[in-house]
C-alpha positions in Angstrom: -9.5 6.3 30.5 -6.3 5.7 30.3 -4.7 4.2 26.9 -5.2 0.8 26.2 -3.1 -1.3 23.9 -4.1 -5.4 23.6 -2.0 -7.8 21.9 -4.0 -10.2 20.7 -3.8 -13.4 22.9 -1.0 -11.4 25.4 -2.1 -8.5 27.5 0.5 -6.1 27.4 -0.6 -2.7 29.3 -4.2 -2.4 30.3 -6.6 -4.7 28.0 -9.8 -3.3 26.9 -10.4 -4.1 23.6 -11.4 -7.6 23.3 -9.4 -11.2 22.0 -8.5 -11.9 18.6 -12.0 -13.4 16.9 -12.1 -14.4 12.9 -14.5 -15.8 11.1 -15.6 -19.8 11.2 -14.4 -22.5 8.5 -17.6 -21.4 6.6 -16.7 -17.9 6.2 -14.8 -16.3 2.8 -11.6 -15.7 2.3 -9.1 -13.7 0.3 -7.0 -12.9 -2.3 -3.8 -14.2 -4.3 -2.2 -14.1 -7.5 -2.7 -15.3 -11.0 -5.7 -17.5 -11.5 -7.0 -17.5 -7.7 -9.9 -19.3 -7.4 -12.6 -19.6 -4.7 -11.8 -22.8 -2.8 -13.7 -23.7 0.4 -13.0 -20.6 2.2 -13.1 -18.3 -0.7 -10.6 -16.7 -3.5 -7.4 -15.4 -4.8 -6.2 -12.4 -6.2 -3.2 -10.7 -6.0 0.2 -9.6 -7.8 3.8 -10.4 -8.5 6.8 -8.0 -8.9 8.8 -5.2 -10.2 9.6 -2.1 -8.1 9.0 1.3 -8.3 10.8 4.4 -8.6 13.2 4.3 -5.1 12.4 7.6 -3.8 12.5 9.2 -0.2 8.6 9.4 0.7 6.9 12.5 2.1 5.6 10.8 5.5 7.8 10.5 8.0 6.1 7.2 10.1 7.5 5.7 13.0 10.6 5.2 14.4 10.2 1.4 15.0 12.6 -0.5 13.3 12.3 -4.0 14.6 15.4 -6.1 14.2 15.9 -9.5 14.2 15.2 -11.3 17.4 18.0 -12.9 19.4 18.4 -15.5 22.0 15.1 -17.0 23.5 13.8 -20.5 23.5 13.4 -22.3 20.1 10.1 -21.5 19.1 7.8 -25.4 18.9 4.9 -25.1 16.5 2.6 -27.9 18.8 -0.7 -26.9 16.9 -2.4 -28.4 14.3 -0.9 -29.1 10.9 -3.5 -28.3 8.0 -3.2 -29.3 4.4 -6.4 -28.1 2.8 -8.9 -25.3 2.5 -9.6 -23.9 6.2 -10.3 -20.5 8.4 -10.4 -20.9 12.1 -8.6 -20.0 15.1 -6.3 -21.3 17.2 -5.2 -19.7 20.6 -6.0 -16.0 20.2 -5.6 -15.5 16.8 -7.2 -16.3 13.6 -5.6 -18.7 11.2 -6.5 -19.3 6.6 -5.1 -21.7 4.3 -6.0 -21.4 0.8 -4.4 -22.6 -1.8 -6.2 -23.1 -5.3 -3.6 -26.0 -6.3 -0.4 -27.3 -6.0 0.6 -28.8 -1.8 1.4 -27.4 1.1 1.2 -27.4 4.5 0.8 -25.0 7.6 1.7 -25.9 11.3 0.2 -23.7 14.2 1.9 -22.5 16.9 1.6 -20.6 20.0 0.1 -16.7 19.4 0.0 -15.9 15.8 3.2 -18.3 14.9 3.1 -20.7 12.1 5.5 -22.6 10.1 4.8 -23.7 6.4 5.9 -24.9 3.2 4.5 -25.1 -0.5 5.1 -25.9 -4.0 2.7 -23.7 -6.2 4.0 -25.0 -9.5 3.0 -24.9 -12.1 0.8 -21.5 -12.1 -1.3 -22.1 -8.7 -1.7 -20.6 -5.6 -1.2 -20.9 -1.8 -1.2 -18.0 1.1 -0.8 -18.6 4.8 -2.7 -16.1 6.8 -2.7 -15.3 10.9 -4.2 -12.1 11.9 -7.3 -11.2 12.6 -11.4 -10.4 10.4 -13.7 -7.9 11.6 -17.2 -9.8 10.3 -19.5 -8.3 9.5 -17.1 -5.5 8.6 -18.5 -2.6 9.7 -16.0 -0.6 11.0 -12.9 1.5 9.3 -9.9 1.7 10.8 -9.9 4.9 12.6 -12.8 3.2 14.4 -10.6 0.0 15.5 -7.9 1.5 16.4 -4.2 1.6 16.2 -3.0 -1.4 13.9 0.6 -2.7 14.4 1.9 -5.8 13.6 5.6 -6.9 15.4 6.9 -9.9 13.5 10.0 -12.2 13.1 10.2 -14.8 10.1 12.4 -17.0 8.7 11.4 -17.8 5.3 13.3 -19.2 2.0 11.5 -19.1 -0.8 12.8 -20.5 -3.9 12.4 -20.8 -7.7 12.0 -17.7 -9.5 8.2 -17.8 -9.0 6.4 -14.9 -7.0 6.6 -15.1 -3.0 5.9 -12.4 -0.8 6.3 -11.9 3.1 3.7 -9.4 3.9 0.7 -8.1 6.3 -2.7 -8.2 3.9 -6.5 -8.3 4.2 -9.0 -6.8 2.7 -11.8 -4.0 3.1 -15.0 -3.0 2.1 -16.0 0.2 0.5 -19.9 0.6 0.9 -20.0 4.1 -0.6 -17.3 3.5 -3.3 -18.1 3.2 -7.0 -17.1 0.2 -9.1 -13.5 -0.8 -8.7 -13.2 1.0 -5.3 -16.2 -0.7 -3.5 -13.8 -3.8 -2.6 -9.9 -3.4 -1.5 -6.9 -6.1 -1.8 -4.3 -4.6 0.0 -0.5 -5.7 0.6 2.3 -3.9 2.5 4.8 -6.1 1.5 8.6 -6.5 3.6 10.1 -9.0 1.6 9.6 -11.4 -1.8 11.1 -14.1 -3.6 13.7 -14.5 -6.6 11.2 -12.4 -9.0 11.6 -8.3 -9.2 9.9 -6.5 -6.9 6.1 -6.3 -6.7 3.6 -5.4 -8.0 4.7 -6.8 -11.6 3.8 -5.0 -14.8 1.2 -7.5 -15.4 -0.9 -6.2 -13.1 -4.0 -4.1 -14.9 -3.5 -0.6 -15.0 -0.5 -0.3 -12.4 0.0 3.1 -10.9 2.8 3.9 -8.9 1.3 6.4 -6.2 4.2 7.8 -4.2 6.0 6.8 -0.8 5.9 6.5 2.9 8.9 6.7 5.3 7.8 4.6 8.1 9.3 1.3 10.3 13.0 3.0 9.3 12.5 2.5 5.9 10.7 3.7 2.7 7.7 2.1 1.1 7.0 2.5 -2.7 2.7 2.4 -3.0 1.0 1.6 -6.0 -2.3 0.4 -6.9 -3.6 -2.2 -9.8 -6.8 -3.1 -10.2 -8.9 -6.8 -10.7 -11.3 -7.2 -13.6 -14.1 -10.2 -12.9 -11.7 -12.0 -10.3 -12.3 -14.3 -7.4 -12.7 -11.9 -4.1 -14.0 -12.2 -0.5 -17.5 -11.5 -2.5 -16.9 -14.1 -5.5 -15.8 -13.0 -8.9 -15.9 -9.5 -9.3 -13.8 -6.1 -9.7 -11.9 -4.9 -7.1 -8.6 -2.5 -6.3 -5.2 -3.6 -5.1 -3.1 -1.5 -2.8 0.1 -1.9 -2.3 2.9 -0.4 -0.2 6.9 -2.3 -1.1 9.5 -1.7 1.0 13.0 -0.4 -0.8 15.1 -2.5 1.4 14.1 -6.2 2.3 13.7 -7.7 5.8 12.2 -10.3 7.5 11.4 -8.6 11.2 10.6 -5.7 12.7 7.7 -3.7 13.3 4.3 -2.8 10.7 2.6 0.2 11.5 -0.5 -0.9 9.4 -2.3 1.8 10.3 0.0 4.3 8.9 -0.3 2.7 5.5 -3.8 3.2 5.9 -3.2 7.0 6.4 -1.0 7.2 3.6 -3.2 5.9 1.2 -5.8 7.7 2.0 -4.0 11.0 1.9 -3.3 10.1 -1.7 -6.8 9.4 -2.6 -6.9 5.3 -1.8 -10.0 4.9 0.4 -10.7 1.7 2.6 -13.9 2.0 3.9 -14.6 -0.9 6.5 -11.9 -3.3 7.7 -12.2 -6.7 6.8 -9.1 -8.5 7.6 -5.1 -7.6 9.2 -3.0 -10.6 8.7 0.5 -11.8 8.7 1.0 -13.7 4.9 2.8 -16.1 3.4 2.0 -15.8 -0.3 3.3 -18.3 -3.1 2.3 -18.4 -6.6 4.1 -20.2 -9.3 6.8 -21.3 -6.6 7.7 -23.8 -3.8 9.4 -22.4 -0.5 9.3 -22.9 3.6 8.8 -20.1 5.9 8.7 -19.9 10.0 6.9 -17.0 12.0 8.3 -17.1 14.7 6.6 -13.9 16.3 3.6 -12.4 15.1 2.1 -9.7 17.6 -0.9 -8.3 16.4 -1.4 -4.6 18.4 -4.8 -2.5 18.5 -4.2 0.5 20.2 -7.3 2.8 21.0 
Protein backbone atom coordinates (compact mmCIF):
# COMPACT_ATOMS: atom_id res chain seq x y z
CA UNK A 1 0.00 0.00 0.00
CA UNK A 2 1.11 2.93 -0.83
CA UNK A 3 1.96 5.65 2.02
CA UNK A 4 -0.59 7.34 3.72
CA UNK A 5 -0.38 10.55 5.54
CA UNK A 6 -3.91 12.09 7.22
CA UNK A 7 -4.06 15.47 8.59
CA UNK A 8 -6.40 15.42 11.01
CA UNK A 9 -9.71 16.99 9.72
CA UNK A 10 -7.88 17.70 6.00
CA UNK A 11 -7.02 14.80 3.80
CA UNK A 12 -3.87 15.64 2.31
CA UNK A 13 -2.48 12.46 0.14
CA UNK A 14 -4.29 9.23 0.52
CA UNK A 15 -6.28 8.95 3.96
CA UNK A 16 -6.20 5.81 5.79
CA UNK A 17 -5.76 6.23 9.19
CA UNK A 18 -8.90 7.48 10.72
CA UNK A 19 -10.26 11.32 12.04
CA UNK A 20 -8.95 13.03 14.99
CA UNK A 21 -11.13 11.34 18.13
CA UNK A 22 -10.26 12.47 22.04
CA UNK A 23 -11.68 11.63 24.86
CA UNK A 24 -15.48 12.96 26.19
CA UNK A 25 -15.92 15.88 28.83
CA UNK A 26 -15.70 13.00 31.43
CA UNK A 27 -12.34 11.86 30.58
CA UNK A 28 -8.86 13.01 32.50
CA UNK A 29 -6.74 15.39 31.71
CA UNK A 30 -3.10 16.60 32.06
CA UNK A 31 -0.53 18.29 33.44
CA UNK A 32 0.78 21.98 34.40
CA UNK A 33 2.90 23.71 36.60
CA UNK A 34 3.15 24.60 40.22
CA UNK A 35 0.31 23.48 42.37
CA UNK A 36 -1.86 21.77 39.47
CA UNK A 37 -4.76 20.35 40.65
CA UNK A 38 -7.34 17.90 39.28
CA UNK A 39 -10.30 20.05 38.11
CA UNK A 40 -13.22 18.54 36.16
CA UNK A 41 -11.16 17.09 33.51
CA UNK A 42 -8.15 16.13 35.56
CA UNK A 43 -4.70 17.71 36.74
CA UNK A 44 -1.59 19.81 36.37
CA UNK A 45 1.86 19.32 36.53
CA UNK A 46 4.49 20.79 34.81
CA UNK A 47 7.66 23.18 34.88
CA UNK A 48 9.05 26.64 34.42
CA UNK A 49 12.50 27.83 33.05
CA UNK A 50 16.13 28.10 32.81
CA UNK A 51 18.05 26.61 29.90
CA UNK A 52 20.59 24.27 29.37
CA UNK A 53 23.98 24.04 28.19
CA UNK A 54 23.50 25.40 24.18
CA UNK A 55 25.22 22.69 22.48
CA UNK A 56 25.00 21.26 18.80
CA UNK A 57 23.02 17.91 19.37
CA UNK A 58 24.09 14.54 17.98
CA UNK A 59 20.78 13.86 15.81
CA UNK A 60 20.59 15.41 12.84
CA UNK A 61 16.23 15.54 12.41
CA UNK A 62 14.49 17.01 9.69
CA UNK A 63 15.04 19.55 7.42
CA UNK A 64 11.61 21.28 8.03
CA UNK A 65 11.94 24.61 9.18
CA UNK A 66 8.46 26.09 9.05
CA UNK A 67 8.48 29.82 8.77
CA UNK A 68 6.05 32.18 9.48
CA UNK A 69 2.95 32.11 7.29
CA UNK A 70 2.18 34.91 4.87
CA UNK A 71 -0.76 36.30 3.12
CA UNK A 72 -4.06 34.17 3.33
CA UNK A 73 -7.40 35.10 4.64
CA UNK A 74 -7.63 36.39 8.35
CA UNK A 75 -8.06 33.42 10.24
CA UNK A 76 -12.22 33.80 12.20
CA UNK A 77 -12.30 31.71 15.34
CA UNK A 78 -16.49 31.01 14.79
CA UNK A 79 -16.45 28.05 17.50
CA UNK A 80 -17.31 28.01 20.79
CA UNK A 81 -15.87 30.18 23.48
CA UNK A 82 -15.17 28.12 26.83
CA UNK A 83 -14.31 29.51 30.19
CA UNK A 84 -14.26 26.49 32.53
CA UNK A 85 -13.11 22.97 32.99
CA UNK A 86 -13.86 20.98 29.57
CA UNK A 87 -12.39 18.12 26.99
CA UNK A 88 -14.27 17.61 23.75
CA UNK A 89 -13.99 18.11 20.20
CA UNK A 90 -14.77 20.28 17.78
CA UNK A 91 -14.37 19.75 13.89
CA UNK A 92 -11.67 17.12 13.69
CA UNK A 93 -9.73 17.76 16.42
CA UNK A 94 -9.73 17.39 20.12
CA UNK A 95 -9.94 20.41 22.30
CA UNK A 96 -8.90 20.80 26.88
CA UNK A 97 -9.25 23.69 29.01
CA UNK A 98 -7.93 23.38 32.38
CA UNK A 99 -7.13 25.83 34.51
CA UNK A 100 -6.89 25.21 38.45
CA UNK A 101 -7.59 29.10 39.08
CA UNK A 102 -7.21 32.39 38.00
CA UNK A 103 -9.67 33.39 34.29
CA UNK A 104 -9.38 32.76 31.05
CA UNK A 105 -10.94 31.96 28.02
CA UNK A 106 -10.40 29.78 24.77
CA UNK A 107 -12.25 30.41 21.42
CA UNK A 108 -12.45 27.47 18.79
CA UNK A 109 -11.81 27.73 15.37
CA UNK A 110 -11.67 25.88 12.21
CA UNK A 111 -9.07 22.59 12.39
CA UNK A 112 -7.03 22.61 15.41
CA UNK A 113 -7.10 26.75 15.63
CA UNK A 114 -7.88 28.51 18.82
CA UNK A 115 -7.43 31.81 20.21
CA UNK A 116 -7.09 32.42 24.07
CA UNK A 117 -6.19 34.59 26.88
CA UNK A 118 -5.50 34.19 30.77
CA UNK A 119 -4.39 35.68 33.84
CA UNK A 120 -2.88 32.89 36.10
CA UNK A 121 -1.90 35.22 38.97
CA UNK A 122 -1.28 34.78 41.59
CA UNK A 123 0.36 31.11 41.58
CA UNK A 124 -2.48 29.17 39.45
CA UNK A 125 -2.73 27.47 36.38
CA UNK A 126 -4.28 27.44 32.93
CA UNK A 127 -3.17 25.33 29.56
CA UNK A 128 -5.06 25.33 26.27
CA UNK A 129 -4.73 22.05 24.47
CA UNK A 130 -5.82 20.91 20.67
CA UNK A 131 -4.39 17.78 19.45
CA UNK A 132 -5.41 14.62 19.78
CA UNK A 133 -5.71 11.23 22.96
CA UNK A 134 -5.31 7.72 22.12
CA UNK A 135 -7.92 6.21 25.04
CA UNK A 136 -7.49 3.67 26.15
CA UNK A 137 -3.76 4.14 25.42
CA UNK A 138 -2.59 1.15 24.22
CA UNK A 139 -0.44 1.91 21.54
CA UNK A 140 3.35 3.46 21.46
CA UNK A 141 4.23 5.56 19.00
CA UNK A 142 5.99 3.45 16.53
CA UNK A 143 2.71 1.78 16.44
CA UNK A 144 0.74 5.16 15.49
CA UNK A 145 2.73 6.37 13.33
CA UNK A 146 4.64 9.31 12.09
CA UNK A 147 3.83 12.39 14.51
CA UNK A 148 4.22 15.89 13.13
CA UNK A 149 2.71 18.82 14.11
CA UNK A 150 2.76 22.21 11.44
CA UNK A 151 1.78 25.29 13.41
CA UNK A 152 1.58 29.10 13.24
CA UNK A 153 0.85 31.25 16.54
CA UNK A 154 0.76 34.45 17.55
CA UNK A 155 1.06 34.69 21.22
CA UNK A 156 2.14 37.59 23.78
CA UNK A 157 2.60 36.49 26.89
CA UNK A 158 3.36 38.85 29.64
CA UNK A 159 4.48 39.32 33.27
CA UNK A 160 7.46 37.64 34.22
CA UNK A 161 5.48 34.50 35.17
CA UNK A 162 6.08 31.05 33.23
CA UNK A 163 4.36 30.71 29.71
CA UNK A 164 5.26 28.19 27.31
CA UNK A 165 4.21 27.57 23.52
CA UNK A 166 4.66 24.00 23.06
CA UNK A 167 3.34 20.42 21.72
CA UNK A 168 2.64 18.16 25.09
CA UNK A 169 0.74 15.03 26.20
CA UNK A 170 1.35 12.41 28.13
CA UNK A 171 2.13 8.54 28.04
CA UNK A 172 1.84 5.53 29.80
CA UNK A 173 4.51 3.17 30.76
CA UNK A 174 2.86 -0.28 31.76
CA UNK A 175 6.16 -2.06 32.30
CA UNK A 176 8.04 0.91 33.90
CA UNK A 177 8.97 1.01 37.52
CA UNK A 178 7.94 3.83 39.78
CA UNK A 179 8.66 7.29 38.43
CA UNK A 180 8.86 5.97 34.77
CA UNK A 181 5.31 4.17 34.73
CA UNK A 182 3.64 7.73 33.79
CA UNK A 183 5.33 10.42 31.36
CA UNK A 184 4.70 14.49 31.24
CA UNK A 185 6.33 15.49 28.27
CA UNK A 186 7.02 19.07 26.60
CA UNK A 187 8.88 19.98 23.41
CA UNK A 188 8.78 23.40 23.93
CA UNK A 189 9.36 26.30 20.80
CA UNK A 190 8.90 29.33 22.76
CA UNK A 191 8.19 30.81 26.57
CA UNK A 192 7.43 33.83 28.35
CA UNK A 193 9.65 36.68 30.16
CA UNK A 194 11.05 33.88 32.65
CA UNK A 195 14.50 31.91 31.70
CA UNK A 196 14.24 29.14 29.75
CA UNK A 197 12.58 25.91 30.96
CA UNK A 198 12.62 23.66 32.72
CA UNK A 199 13.53 25.82 35.92
CA UNK A 200 15.84 24.72 38.67
CA UNK A 201 12.90 24.13 40.76
CA UNK A 202 12.01 21.27 39.15
CA UNK A 203 12.94 17.87 41.37
CA UNK A 204 15.99 16.36 40.42
CA UNK A 205 16.60 18.10 36.92
CA UNK A 206 18.89 16.39 34.50
CA UNK A 207 19.94 17.83 31.48
CA UNK A 208 20.12 14.85 28.92
CA UNK A 209 21.80 16.05 25.75
CA UNK A 210 20.36 17.46 22.36
CA UNK A 211 18.55 16.95 19.15
CA UNK A 212 19.17 18.86 15.87
CA UNK A 213 15.85 18.67 14.21
CA UNK A 214 13.05 21.36 12.54
CA UNK A 215 16.51 23.61 11.71
CA UNK A 216 17.32 24.06 15.05
CA UNK A 217 18.71 22.43 18.27
CA UNK A 218 16.70 21.16 21.18
CA UNK A 219 18.29 21.02 24.71
CA UNK A 220 16.32 17.61 26.57
CA UNK A 221 16.11 17.26 30.08
CA UNK A 222 14.02 15.38 32.49
CA UNK A 223 12.56 16.27 36.17
CA UNK A 224 10.55 14.31 37.96
CA UNK A 225 6.91 14.73 40.04
CA UNK A 226 6.65 13.51 43.65
CA UNK A 227 2.70 12.84 44.74
CA UNK A 228 1.40 15.35 42.07
CA UNK A 229 -1.95 15.69 40.21
CA UNK A 230 -1.64 13.45 36.82
CA UNK A 231 -3.88 11.97 34.15
CA UNK A 232 -4.17 9.10 37.00
CA UNK A 233 -4.66 11.51 40.13
CA UNK A 234 -1.87 12.33 42.56
CA UNK A 235 0.88 10.33 42.02
CA UNK A 236 4.68 10.19 40.75
CA UNK A 237 5.52 10.66 37.40
CA UNK A 238 8.56 11.83 34.89
CA UNK A 239 8.75 14.99 32.89
CA UNK A 240 10.46 15.12 29.56
CA UNK A 241 11.41 17.86 28.02
CA UNK A 242 13.06 18.91 24.73
CA UNK A 243 13.80 23.33 24.61
CA UNK A 244 14.53 24.80 21.63
CA UNK A 245 17.98 27.21 21.66
CA UNK A 246 16.41 29.69 19.39
CA UNK A 247 12.65 30.83 19.95
CA UNK A 248 9.78 30.78 17.30
CA UNK A 249 6.46 30.74 17.01
CA UNK A 250 5.85 28.54 13.53
CA UNK A 251 7.17 26.00 11.73
CA UNK A 252 7.17 22.45 11.76
CA UNK A 253 7.31 19.59 15.10
CA UNK A 254 8.54 16.42 14.22
CA UNK A 255 7.18 14.87 17.46
CA UNK A 256 8.11 11.70 16.65
CA UNK A 257 11.69 12.39 16.44
CA UNK A 258 11.67 13.68 20.00
CA UNK A 259 10.30 10.45 20.75
CA UNK A 260 13.34 8.70 19.17
CA UNK A 261 15.69 10.85 20.82
CA UNK A 262 14.66 10.21 24.11
CA UNK A 263 14.50 6.97 23.88
CA UNK A 264 18.00 6.55 22.46
CA UNK A 265 19.04 8.27 25.69
CA UNK A 266 17.25 5.93 27.95
CA UNK A 267 13.71 8.05 28.30
CA UNK A 268 11.01 5.35 27.51
CA UNK A 269 7.26 6.29 26.61
CA UNK A 270 5.50 3.25 26.51
CA UNK A 271 1.81 3.89 25.22
CA UNK A 272 0.67 7.26 23.75
CA UNK A 273 -1.76 9.05 25.51
CA UNK A 274 -2.10 12.44 24.16
CA UNK A 275 -0.14 14.98 21.04
CA UNK A 276 -1.38 18.41 21.54
CA UNK A 277 -0.69 21.93 20.57
CA UNK A 278 -0.37 24.03 24.26
CA UNK A 279 -0.78 27.06 25.61
CA UNK A 280 0.57 26.89 29.05
CA UNK A 281 0.40 29.81 31.76
CA UNK A 282 1.25 29.64 35.25
CA UNK A 283 1.75 32.61 37.48
CA UNK A 284 1.08 34.94 34.34
CA UNK A 285 -1.58 36.62 32.21
CA UNK A 286 -1.15 36.59 28.26
CA UNK A 287 -3.27 36.12 24.75
CA UNK A 288 -2.22 33.80 22.15
CA UNK A 289 -3.78 32.94 18.51
CA UNK A 290 -3.16 29.43 16.60
CA UNK A 291 -3.68 30.20 13.70
CA UNK A 292 -2.61 26.81 12.06
CA UNK A 293 -2.31 23.67 13.81
CA UNK A 294 -1.94 20.55 11.41
CA UNK A 295 -1.73 17.57 13.26
CA UNK A 296 0.09 14.69 10.70
CA UNK A 297 0.22 10.80 11.33
CA UNK A 298 2.12 9.31 8.77
CA UNK A 299 2.19 5.35 8.56
Amino acid sequence: MKNAVKVLGIIVVMAVITTCQDGSGSGPRGGGTGTGGPGTGGPETGGPETGGPETGGPETGGPETGGPETGGPEIEFTGRTITSNEIGTHDGYGFEYWRDGGTGSMTLGDGGTFKCDWNSRPMQNILFRRGRKWIPSNQTHQQIGDISVNYTASWTPLTDGVSYLCVYGWAINPSGSGYERLVEYYIIDDWGPMNKPPNNWEENRTFKGTIAVDGGVYDIWTSRRTNKPSIQGNTNFMQYWSVRQTRRTSGIISVSKHFERWESLGMPLGNLYEVALTVEGFNSTGTAEITKNELTITR
